[in-house]
C-alpha distance (Angstrom), angle and dihedral (degrees) to the residues before:
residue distance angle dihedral
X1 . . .
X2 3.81 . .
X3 4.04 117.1 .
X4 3.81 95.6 172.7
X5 4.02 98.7 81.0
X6 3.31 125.9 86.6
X7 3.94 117.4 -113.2
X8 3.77 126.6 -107.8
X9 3.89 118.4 -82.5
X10 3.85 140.5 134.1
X11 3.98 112.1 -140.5
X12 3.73 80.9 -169.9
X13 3.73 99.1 53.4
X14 3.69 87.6 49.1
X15 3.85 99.6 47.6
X16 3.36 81.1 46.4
X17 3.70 99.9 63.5
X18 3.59 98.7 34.1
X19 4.59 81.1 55.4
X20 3.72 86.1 49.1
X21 4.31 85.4 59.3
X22 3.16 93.8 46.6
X23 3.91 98.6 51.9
X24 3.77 93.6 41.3
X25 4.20 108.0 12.0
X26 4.00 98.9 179.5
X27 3.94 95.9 43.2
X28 3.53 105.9 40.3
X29 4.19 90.0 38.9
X30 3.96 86.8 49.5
X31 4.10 81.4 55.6
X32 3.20 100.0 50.9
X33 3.66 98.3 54.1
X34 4.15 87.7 43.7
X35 3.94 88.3 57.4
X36 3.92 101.5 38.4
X37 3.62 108.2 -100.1
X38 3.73 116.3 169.6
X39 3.74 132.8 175.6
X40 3.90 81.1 -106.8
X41 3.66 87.7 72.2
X42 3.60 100.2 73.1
X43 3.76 105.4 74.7
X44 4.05 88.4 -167.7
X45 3.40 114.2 86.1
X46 4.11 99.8 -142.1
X47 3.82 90.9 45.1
X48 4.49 92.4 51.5
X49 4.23 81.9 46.3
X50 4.03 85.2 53.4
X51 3.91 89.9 47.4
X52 3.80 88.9 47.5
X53 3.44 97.6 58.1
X54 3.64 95.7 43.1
X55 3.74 90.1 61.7
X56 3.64 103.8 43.0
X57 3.94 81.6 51.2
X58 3.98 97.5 52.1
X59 3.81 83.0 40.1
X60 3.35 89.1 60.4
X61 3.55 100.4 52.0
X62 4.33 97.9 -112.8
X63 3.81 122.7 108.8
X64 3.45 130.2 -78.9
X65 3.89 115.0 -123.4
X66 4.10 143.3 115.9
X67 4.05 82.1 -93.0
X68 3.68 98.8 61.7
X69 3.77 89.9 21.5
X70 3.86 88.9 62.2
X71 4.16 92.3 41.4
X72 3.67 91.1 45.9
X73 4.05 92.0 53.2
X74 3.57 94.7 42.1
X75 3.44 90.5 59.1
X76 3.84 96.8 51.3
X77 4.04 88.8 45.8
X78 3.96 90.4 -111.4
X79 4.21 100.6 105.5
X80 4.02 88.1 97.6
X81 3.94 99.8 34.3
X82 3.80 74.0 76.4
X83 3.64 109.7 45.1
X84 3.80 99.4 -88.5
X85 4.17 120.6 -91.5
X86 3.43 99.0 -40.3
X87 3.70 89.3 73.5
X88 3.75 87.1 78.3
X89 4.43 99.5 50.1
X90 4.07 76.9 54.7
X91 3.86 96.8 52.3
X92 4.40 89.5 44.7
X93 3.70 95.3 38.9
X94 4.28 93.9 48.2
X95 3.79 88.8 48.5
X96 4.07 117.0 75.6
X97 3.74 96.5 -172.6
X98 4.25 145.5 7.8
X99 4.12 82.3 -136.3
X100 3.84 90.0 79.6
X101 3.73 90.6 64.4
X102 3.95 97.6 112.9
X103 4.02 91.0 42.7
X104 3.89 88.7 59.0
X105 4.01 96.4 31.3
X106 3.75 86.0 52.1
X107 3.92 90.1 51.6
X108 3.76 103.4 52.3
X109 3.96 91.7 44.2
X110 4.01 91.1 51.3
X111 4.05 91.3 46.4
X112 4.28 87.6 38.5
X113 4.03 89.5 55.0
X114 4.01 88.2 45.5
X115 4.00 91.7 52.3
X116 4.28 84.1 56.5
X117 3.16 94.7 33.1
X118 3.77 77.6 61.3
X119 3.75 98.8 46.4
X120 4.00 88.9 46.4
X121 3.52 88.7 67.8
X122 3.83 101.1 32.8
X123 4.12 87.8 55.8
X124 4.23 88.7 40.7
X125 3.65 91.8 52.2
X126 4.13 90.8 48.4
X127 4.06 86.5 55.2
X128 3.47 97.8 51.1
X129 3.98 96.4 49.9
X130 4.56 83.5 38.6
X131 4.26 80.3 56.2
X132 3.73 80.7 -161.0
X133 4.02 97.2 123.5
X134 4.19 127.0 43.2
X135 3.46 116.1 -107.6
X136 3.67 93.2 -117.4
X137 3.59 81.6 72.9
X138 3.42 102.4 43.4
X139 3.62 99.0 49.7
X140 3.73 83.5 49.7
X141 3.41 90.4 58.4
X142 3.32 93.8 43.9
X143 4.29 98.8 51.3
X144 4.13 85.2 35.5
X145 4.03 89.8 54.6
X146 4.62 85.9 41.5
X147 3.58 97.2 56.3
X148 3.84 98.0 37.6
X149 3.91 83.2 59.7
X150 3.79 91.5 44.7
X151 3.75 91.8 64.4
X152 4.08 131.8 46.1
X153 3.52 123.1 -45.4
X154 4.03 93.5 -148.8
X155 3.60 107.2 134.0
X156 4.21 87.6 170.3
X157 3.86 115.6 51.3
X158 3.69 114.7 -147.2
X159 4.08 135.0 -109.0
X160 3.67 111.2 -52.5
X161 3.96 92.9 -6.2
X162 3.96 89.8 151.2
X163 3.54 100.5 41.9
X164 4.34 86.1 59.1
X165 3.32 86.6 47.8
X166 4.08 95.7 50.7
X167 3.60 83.3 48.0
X168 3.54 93.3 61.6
X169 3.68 93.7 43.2
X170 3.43 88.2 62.1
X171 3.38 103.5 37.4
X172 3.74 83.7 52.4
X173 4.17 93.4 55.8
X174 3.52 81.7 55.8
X175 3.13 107.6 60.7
X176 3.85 100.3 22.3
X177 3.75 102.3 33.2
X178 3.23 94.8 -115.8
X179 4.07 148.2 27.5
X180 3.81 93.9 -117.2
X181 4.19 145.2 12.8
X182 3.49 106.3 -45.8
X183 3.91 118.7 -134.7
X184 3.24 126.1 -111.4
X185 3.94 103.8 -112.8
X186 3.80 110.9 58.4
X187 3.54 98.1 -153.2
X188 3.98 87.2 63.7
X189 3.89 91.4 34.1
X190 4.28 86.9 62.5
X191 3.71 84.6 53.8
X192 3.96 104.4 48.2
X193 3.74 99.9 28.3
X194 3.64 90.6 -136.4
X195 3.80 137.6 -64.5
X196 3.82 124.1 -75.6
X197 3.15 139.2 148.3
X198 3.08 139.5 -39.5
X199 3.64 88.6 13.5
X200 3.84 123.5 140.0
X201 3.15 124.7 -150.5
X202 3.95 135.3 -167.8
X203 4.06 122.2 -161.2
X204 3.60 104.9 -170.8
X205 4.22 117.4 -176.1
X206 3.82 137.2 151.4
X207 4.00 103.7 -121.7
X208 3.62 121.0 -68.0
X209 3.51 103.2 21.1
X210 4.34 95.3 106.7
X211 3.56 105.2 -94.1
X212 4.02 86.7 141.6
X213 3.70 89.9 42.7
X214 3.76 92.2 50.6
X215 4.44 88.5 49.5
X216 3.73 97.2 46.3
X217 4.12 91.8 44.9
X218 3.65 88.2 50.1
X219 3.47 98.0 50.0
X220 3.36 107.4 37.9
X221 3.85 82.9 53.7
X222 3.44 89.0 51.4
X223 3.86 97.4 51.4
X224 3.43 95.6 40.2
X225 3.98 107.7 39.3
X226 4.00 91.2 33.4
X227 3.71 105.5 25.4
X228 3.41 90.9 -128.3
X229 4.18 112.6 152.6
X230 3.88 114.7 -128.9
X231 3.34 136.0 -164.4
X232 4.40 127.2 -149.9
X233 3.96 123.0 -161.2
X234 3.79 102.2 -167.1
X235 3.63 113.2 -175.9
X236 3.87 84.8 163.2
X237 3.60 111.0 46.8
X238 3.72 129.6 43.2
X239 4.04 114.4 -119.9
X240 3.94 98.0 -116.3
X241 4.18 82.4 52.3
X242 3.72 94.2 52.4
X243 3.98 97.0 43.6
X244 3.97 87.3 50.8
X245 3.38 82.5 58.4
X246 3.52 98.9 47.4
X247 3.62 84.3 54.5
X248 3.57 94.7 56.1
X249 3.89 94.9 44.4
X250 4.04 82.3 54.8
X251 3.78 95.5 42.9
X252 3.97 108.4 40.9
X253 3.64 76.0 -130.6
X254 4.63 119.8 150.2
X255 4.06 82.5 -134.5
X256 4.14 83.9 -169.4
X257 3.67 79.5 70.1
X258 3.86 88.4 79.5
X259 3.88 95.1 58.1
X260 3.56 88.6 67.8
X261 3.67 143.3 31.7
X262 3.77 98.9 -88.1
X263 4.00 105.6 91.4
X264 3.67 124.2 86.2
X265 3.36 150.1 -171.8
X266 3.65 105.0 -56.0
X267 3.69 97.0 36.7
X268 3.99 83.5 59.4
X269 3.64 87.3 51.7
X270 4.02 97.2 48.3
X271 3.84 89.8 49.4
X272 3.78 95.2 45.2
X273 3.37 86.8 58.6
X274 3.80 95.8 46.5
X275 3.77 90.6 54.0
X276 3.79 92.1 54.8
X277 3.78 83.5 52.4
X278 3.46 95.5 42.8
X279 4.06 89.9 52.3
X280 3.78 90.4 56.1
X281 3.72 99.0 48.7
X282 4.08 108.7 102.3
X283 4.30 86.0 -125.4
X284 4.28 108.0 135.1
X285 3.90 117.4 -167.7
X286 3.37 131.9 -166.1
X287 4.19 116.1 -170.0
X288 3.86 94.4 -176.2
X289 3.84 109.5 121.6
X290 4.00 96.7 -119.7
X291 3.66 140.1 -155.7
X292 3.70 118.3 -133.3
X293 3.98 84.6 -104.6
X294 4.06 94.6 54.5
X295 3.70 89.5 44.4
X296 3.86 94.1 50.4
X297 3.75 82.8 46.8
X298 3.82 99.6 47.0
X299 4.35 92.4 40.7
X300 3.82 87.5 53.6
X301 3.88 94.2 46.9
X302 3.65 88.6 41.8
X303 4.40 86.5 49.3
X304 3.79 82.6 40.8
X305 4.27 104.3 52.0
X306 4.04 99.7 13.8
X307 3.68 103.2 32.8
X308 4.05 98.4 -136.5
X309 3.59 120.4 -174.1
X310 3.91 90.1 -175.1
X311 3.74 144.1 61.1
X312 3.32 141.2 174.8
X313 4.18 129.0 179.7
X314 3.65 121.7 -151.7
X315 2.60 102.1 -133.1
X316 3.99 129.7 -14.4
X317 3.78 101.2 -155.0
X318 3.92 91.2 61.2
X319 3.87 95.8 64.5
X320 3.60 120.4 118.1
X321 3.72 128.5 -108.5
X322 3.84 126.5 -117.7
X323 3.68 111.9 -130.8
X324 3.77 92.5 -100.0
X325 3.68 93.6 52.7
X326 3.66 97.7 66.9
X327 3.69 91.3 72.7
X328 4.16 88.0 65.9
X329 3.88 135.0 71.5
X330 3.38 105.5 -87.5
X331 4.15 92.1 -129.1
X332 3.89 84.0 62.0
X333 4.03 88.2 48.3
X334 3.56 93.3 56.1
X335 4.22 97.7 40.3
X336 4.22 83.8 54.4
X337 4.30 87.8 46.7
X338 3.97 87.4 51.8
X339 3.85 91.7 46.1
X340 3.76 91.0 51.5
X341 3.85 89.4 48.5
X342 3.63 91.3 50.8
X343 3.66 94.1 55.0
X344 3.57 98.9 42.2
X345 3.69 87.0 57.9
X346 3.86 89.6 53.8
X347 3.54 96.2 40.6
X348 4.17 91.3 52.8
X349 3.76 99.7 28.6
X350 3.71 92.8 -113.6
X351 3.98 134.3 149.5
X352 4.16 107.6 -119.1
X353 3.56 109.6 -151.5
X354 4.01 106.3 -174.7
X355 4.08 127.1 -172.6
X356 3.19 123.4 -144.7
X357 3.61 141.0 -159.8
X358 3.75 120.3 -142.9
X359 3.90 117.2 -161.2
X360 4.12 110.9 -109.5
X361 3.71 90.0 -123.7
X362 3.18 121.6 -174.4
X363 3.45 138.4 -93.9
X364 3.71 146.6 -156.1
X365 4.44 104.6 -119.3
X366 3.72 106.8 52.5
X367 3.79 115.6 -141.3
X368 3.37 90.4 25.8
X369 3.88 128.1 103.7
X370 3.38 115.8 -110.5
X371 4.03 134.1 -119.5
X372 4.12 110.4 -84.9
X373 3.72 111.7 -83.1
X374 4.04 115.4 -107.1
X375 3.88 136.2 -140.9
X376 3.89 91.4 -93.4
X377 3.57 89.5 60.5
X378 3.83 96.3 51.5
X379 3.94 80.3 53.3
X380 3.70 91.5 66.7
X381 4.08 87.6 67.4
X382 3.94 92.9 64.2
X383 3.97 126.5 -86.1
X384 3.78 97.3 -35.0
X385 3.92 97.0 123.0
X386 4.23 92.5 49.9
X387 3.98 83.6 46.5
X388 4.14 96.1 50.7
X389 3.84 125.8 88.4
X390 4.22 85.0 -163.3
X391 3.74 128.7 21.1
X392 3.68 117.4 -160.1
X393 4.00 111.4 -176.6
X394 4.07 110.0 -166.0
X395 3.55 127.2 -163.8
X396 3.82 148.6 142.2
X397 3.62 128.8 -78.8
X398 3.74 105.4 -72.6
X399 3.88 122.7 -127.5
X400 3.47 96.1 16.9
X401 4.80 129.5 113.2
X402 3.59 103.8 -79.3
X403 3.67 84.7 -140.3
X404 3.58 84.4 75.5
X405 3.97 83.1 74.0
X406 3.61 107.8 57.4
X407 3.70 139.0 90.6
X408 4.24 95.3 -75.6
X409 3.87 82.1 65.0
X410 3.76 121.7 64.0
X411 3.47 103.9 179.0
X412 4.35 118.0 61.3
X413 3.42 121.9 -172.2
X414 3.65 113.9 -141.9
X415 3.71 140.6 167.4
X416 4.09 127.9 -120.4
X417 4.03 99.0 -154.5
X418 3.87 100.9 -171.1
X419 4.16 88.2 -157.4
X420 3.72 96.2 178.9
X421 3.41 132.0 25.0
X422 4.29 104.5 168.2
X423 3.92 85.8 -170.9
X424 4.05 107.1 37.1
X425 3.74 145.4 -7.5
X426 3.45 128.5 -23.4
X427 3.90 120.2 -140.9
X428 3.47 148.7 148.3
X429 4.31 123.6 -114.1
X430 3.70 114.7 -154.3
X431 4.25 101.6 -141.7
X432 3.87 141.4 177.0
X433 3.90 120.5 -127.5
X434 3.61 100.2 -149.5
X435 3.97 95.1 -155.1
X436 3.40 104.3 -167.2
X437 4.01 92.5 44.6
X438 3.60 98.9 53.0
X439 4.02 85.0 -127.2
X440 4.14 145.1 106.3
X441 3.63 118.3 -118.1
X442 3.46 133.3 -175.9
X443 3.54 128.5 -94.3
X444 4.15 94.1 -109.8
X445 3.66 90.6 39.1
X446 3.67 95.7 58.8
X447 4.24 92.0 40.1
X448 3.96 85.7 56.8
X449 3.75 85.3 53.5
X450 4.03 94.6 44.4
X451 4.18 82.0 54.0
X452 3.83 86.7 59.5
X453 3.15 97.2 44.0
X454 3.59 119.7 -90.3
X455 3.83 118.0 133.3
């Protein structure tokens, strides 16, 4: 990589927006924070001094002109570092009018993200030649560093950003129903309010209960119904296994049917058609067992090429550990993977989705299912519960055979406990598993079907 040319920047651009201040302080500063500007932006030394000093000033309340300008440098020692006061006749007398202050603004933030775009690389290339770090994380960095320099560059938000963007939230549940994606059961939907980002959210089941059911009819309801693109990290299940059973969730097809000699004709028919489906539905897996590195990695690349705004792990506990890891409790382990999940999702704008696998335990009638699982036991698998914006703890009907839950019964009757909810109401959503259907069913809809019939 060359060194030897000199780095992108526009000394008019920035004279330019530091003439625009000048003429009109208060509008053209209120700009500049808007679009991103930062004293990083001017690549010339005097001109970032100038930009300094006109912030500390407005942060402190006093006018910003070449009279206080001038005082306020002299005072710090900086008045001649940048040619003296004539500096600022130059900057009002190049500059025809303050209304040009998004052409220049726009300017120095396009040539500033080229200069680290530059330095990205430079420092990427030195750490693949150093071999010190994998390249997991090194093309982590790499895609991490891309699309932070693909989006703003505003590390201040301006006056009453929030509030405008309450407003909209609202305005939005008014006219939509809601602020995000709806799910697709409405008894749960009344609870959660929806998913949007950067929500996190933490499914937490003993096995065989439907957490991977209650994932895949999510999101293929959210990538088919609201176009949304999601992304699943399956440590667990291989990728054909999961898209069979995205075919069956989209069928009503048994799919274990098809390892035998019991399907026919029209179930063949049904599931061919769910496959098309399936194919066309913006869902991306990856069944690799990851490190927290090669997730980061593949989430960002998935952000990067797909555009996801959901993602869901199945399930957490399986990850791999890094080399370093292996020296700490695995409970700690998994609380520091959640964390990092969590932020990514609020650094990208994403929708976590994270599975979790709750010890059987054991408990005192045998033969019997057991009462629903609580937070504190979800805290026994590391720092998941902290992490999570909404905990939903599944399970089977409590107190009831366990026979009750094998394969001579097709309908299970479980419970959706939504624990915590750090933004609305908890509550609890009586639901169906439909076993044979790969689907959740309400409670009436599945004793309508037990009056025809159907165990």
């Amino acid at each position: 990589m060359s060194t030897d040319k000199i780095p992108p920047f526009s000394e008019e651009a920035e004279c330019g927006v530091l003439g625009c201040i000048l003429i009109k302080y208060q509008e053209s500063l209120f700009k500049c924070r808007e679009l991103g500007v930062v004293p990083e932006c001017f690549y010339i030394p005097a001109n970032r001094l100038i930009y300094l000093a006109m912030l500390e000033l407005e942060k402190g309340g006093k006018p910003v002109d070449s009279l206080m300008i001038s005082d306020w440098m002299r005072g710090c020692g900086t008045l001649d570092r940048i040619g003296g006061d004539i500096k600022f006749d130059r900057l009002i007398d190049n500059t025809p009018t303050a209304s040009r202050i998004d052409d220049y603004a726009g300017i120095i933030i396009e040539k500033y993200k080229r200069r680290t775009a530059i330095e990205l690389f430079r420092k990427s290339e030195a750490k693949i030649y150093d071999q010190e770090e994998s390249s997991a994380d090194i093309i982590s960095s790499v895609v991490s560093g891309a699309l932070s320099l693909s989006g703003d560059v505003t590390v201040k938000r301006p006056s009453g950003f929030f509030h405008q963007q309450h407003i909209a939230n609202r305005l939005k549940s008014k006219e939509h129903g809601s602020i995000g994606w709806p799910s697709k059961w409405g008894p749960l939907e009344r609870i959660l309010g929806s998913y949007h980002p950067p929500l996190n959210i933490v499914i937490g089941a003993r096995p065989s209960v439907g957490k991977t059911v209650w994932m895949l009819e999510e999101l293929i309801n959210m990538a088919e119904v609201n176009k949304v693109p999601c992304a699943i990290a399956s440590p667990d299940m291989d990728e054909f296994a999961l898209r069979e059973r995205m075919a069956g969730c989209i069928s009503g097809v048994n799919m274990f049917k098809f390892r035998f000699r019991t399907w026919d004709a029209i179930d063949a028919m049904h599931v061919d058609e769910a496959w098309k489906k399936a194919d066309t539905l913006p869902i991306y897996i990856n069944d690799k067992r990851p490190t927290l590195d090669s997730l980061r990695s593949w989430i960002v690349t998935q952000v990067v090429s797909k555009g996801i705004k959901v993602f869901a792990i199945d399930f957490l506990q399986l990850m791999k550990k890094m080399k370093d890891e292996h020296r700490q409790m695995t409970t700690e382990v998994i609380g520091e993977w959640s964390s990092e999940i969590k932020d990514m999702g609020k650094k990208y704008g994403l929708v976590s989705v994270i599975l979790s696998q709750l010890s059987r335990g054991a408990h005192k009638e045998k033969n019997v299912t057991p009462d629903p699982p609580t937070l504190e036991t979800l805290r026994h698998s590391g720092e998941i519960e902290q992490n999570a914006d909404v905990v939903i703890l599944m399970s089977l009907k409590a107190g009831v055979s366990e026979e009750m839950f094998t394969h001579e019964y097709e309908l299970w009757d479980v419970l959706w406990d939504v624990a915590k909810h750090r933004n609305g109401p908890k509550g609890s959503v009586p639901m169906t598993l439909y076993t044979t259907q790969n689907r959740f069913i309400s409670r009436d809809s599945a004793d309508m079907l037990r009056e025809k019939g159907v165990k």
